[in-house]
N, C-alpha and C positions, 0 to 999 in steps of 0.2 A: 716334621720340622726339626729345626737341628737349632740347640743354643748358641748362644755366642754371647762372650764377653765382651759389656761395650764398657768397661772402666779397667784401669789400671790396677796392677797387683799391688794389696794391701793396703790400706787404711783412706778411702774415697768421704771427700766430705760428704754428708747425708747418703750415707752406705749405709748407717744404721750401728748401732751397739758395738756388734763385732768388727766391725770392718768389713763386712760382706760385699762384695761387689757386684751389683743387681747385674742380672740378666735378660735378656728380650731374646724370645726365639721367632727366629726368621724363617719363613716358607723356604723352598729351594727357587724359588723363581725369581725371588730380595736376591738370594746368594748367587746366584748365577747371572744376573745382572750387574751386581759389584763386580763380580769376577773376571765379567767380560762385558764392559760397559759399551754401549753404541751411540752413535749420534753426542760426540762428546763436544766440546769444543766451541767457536764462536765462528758468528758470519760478518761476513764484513762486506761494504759495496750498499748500490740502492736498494729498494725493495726489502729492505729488512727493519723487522720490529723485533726491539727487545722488551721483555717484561721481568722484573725481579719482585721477588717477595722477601721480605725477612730482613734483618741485621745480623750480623755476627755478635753483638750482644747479648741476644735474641737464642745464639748459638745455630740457629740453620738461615742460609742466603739460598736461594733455587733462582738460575736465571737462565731464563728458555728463549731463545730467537727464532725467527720464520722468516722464509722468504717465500714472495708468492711469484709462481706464471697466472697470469692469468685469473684464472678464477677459485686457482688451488694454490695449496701450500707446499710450495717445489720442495722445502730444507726447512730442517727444523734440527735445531743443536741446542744444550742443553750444559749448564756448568752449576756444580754445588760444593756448599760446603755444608756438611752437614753427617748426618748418620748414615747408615748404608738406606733404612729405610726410605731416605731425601735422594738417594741416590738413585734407588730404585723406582722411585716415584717419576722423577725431573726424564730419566728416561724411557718409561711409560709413555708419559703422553707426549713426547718428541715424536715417540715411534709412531704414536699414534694421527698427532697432526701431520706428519709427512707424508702428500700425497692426498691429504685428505681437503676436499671442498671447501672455500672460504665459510661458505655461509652455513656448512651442517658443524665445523670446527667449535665452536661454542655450546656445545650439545654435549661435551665431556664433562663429566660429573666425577668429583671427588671418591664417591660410592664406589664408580664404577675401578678405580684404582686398588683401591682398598680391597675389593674383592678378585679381579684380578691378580694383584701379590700377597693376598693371603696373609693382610699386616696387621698386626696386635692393635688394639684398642688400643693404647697409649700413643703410637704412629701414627694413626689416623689423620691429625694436623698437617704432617708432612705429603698425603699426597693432598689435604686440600690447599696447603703451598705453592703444589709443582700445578696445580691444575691453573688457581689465581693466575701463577705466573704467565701461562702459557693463554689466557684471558687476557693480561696485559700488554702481552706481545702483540696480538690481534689488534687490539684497542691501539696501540700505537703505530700498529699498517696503514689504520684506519686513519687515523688522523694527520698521519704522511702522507696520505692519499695515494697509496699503492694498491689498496685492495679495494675489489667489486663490493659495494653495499646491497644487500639482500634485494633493495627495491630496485638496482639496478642488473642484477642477475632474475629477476622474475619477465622483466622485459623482454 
């Protein structure tokens, strides 16, 4: 794992005493998703669900889109604002619902994020962010009436 400063040089409110500027170390798999981000972007057109989680009050927004063929999730794009760890989260599970079956698509677990990027116990919120998010994209296919319901892919 390789550190990384996520505060500015010198005197950080709730830094602590000295001024310390806290540190979170990141997997190589956070950094090399930062680095070179995929599925970034927004969809536009029918067939598309968006799902957002967060404020920017809040300090992290994660908003994930899907478009489906069919009974699958053809595109799935991903936008944040937030820390790298949001970043490497929101594009996890992009990657992961693109291509993937409507009805196995909700079967994405927080967990399974987490241990995939190899993210600190204090980031942990952030992929269950990017997962809600990508729950509520689904949820709003659904209710556009774009996507197959289970009961009607069992058929």
């Amino acid at each position: 794992m390789r550190t990384v400063r996520t505060g500015a040089k010198g005197w950080v409110p709730g830094a602590g005493a000295k001024g310390v500027v806290p540190t979170v170390r990141y997997s190589e798999e956070v950094l090399a998703r930062v680095r070179n981000p995929q599925r970034v972007g927004t969809l536009n057109g029918a067939g598309v669900g968006t799902g957002e989680v967060g404020t920017l009050d809040e300090g992290t927004v994660v908003r994930i889109q899907v478009r489906t063929s069919g009974e699958r999730i053809a595109e799935a794009r991903f936008r944040v604002f937030g820390c790298s760890a949001a970043i490497a989260s929101a594009s996890l599970v992009a990657e992961w619902l693109e291509g993937t079956p409507i009805v196995e698509a909700g079967q994405l677990t927080p967990e399974r994020v987490v241990q995939k990027l190899g993210l600190p116990a204090e980031r942990h919120h952030v992929a269950r962010m990017a997962v809600q998010a990508g729950v509520k994209a689904l949820e709003d296919i659904r209710l556009r009436g774009f996507a197959v319901s289970a009961e009607q892919a069992e058929k």
